[in-house]
N, C-alpha and C positions, 0 to 999 in steps of 0.2 A: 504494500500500500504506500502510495506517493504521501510525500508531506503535507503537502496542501489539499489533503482531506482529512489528515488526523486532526484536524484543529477543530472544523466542523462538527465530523463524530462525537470528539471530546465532547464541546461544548452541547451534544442534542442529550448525551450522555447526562449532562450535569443538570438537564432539563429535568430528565423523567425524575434522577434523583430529589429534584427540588418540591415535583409535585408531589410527593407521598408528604411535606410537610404540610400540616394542619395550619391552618390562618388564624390572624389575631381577631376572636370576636367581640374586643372591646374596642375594635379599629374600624371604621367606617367603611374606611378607604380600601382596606386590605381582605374584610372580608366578602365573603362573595357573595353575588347577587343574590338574594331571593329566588327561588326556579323561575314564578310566575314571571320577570323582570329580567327583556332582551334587550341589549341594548344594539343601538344600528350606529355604524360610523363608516363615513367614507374616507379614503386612505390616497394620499397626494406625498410622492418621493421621488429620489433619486437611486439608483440602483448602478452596479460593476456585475459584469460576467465577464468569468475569467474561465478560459477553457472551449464555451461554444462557437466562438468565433477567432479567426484567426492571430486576434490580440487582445488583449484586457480592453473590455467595449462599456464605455459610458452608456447609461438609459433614464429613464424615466419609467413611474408606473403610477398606475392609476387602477384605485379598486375600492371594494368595497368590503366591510366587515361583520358579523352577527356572531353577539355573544352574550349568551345564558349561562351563568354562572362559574366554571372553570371550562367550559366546552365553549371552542369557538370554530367558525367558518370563513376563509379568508377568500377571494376570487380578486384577480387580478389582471390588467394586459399588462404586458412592457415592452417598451421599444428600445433597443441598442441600436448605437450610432454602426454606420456601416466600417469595415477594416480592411484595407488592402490585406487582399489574401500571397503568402509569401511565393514567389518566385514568379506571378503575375504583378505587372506595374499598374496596367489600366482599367484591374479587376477587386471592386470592393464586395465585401460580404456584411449583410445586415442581419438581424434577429427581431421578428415577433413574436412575441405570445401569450397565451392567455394561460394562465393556471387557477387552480382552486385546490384549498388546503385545509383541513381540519387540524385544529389545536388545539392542546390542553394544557392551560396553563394556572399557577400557583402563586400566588403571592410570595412576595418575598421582604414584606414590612409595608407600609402604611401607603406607597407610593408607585411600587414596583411588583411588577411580574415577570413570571420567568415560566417559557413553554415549549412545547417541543410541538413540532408540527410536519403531518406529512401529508404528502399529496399528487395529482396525475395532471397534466395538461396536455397542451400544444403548442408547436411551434412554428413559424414559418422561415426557413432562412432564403435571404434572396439576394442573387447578385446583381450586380449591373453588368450593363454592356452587353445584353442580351446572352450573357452564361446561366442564365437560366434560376428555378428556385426549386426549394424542395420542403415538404413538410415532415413534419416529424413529432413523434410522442414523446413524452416529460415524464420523467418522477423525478420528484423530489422531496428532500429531508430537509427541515430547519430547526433551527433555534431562533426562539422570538424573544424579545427584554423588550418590554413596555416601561415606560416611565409615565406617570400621571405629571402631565406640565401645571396644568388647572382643571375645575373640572369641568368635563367633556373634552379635554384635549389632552390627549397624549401624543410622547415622543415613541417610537416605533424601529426599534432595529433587529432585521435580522442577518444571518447569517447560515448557508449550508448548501447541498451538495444537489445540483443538477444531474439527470439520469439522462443519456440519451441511448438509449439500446441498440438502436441501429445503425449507430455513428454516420449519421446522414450526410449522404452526398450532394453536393449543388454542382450536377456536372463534372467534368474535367477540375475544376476550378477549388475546389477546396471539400473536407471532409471532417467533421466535427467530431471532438472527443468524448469517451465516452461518458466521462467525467467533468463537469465543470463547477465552478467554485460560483454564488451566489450572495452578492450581501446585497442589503438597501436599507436606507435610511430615510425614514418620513413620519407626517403629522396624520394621527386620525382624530374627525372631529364628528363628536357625537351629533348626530342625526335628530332621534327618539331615544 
């Protein structure tokens, strides 16, 4: 196993560990909803993929979240900027996709959470210069750390590991790993 996915593991590792701690229920903030009481947030960030394209690719993601109690649902797109693919000069490679992830996450004192989440999507990778696109299926594992900024607004970071099984091809032109590294950093603000 390469380096640069033991860190991820770790850390989804030190997820599940966190959620078997019981919450503070003299803390508002920390413990957890009510069943009846879902809360909706929609989720606005910046993201790195490192691995699905042919260099560490800057993105953006836009999504939305639903969570009842320590159980949450995340759905997402993201776009990465496009990378010249190596030993092609005139040939860049882009990333779309959309995922969706279930997690379960644990307080970790009055302000923070900490959770582990996994999940399936899609992707679209697609070149220019008429080398063509390809699509492709996602799994993936994360670790989530919420910070409550104020409330209804949280800081949102996660980190963890992109599946691509097929090591999808865009043509002659480039061929994705199987592995890739995923973090993003963004705001969710409560909905309802």
């Amino acid at each position: 196993m390469r380096r640069a996915h033991f860190v991820p593991l770790a850390l989804f590792a030190l997820a599940l560990v966190a959620l078997t701690r019981p919450a503070h229920a003299a803390d508002p903030v920390a413990a957890p909803l009510p069943s009846k009481d879902i809360r909706w947030s929609i989720a606005l960030g910046g993201a790195v993929d490192v691995g699905s394209l042919p260099r560490a690719a800057p993105g953006a993601v836009l999504g939305f979240d639903v969570r009842r109690g320590a159980l949450g649902f995340h759905a997402a797109a993201s776009a990465f900027l496009p990378q010249s693919a190596s030993g092609v000069s005139d040939v860049s490679v882009g990333l779309f996709d959309v995922l969706g992830t279930i997690c379960a996450l644990a307080p970790l004192g009055s302000r923070f959470d900490l959770g582990a989440c996994g999940g399936l999507g899609a992707g679209l990778l697609r070149a220019d210069s008429g080398a063509g696109s390809a699509a492709r299926p996602e799994g993936l594992a994360i670790t989530r750390f919420d910070v409550v900024l104020v409330p209804g607004l949280l800081l949102s970071l996660d980190a963890g590991t992109v599946v691509d099984p097929l090591r999808t091809r865009v043509g002659d032109v480039y061929r994705s790993s199987l592995f890739a590294f995923r973090g993003s950093l963004g705001v969710l603000v409560r909905l309802w």
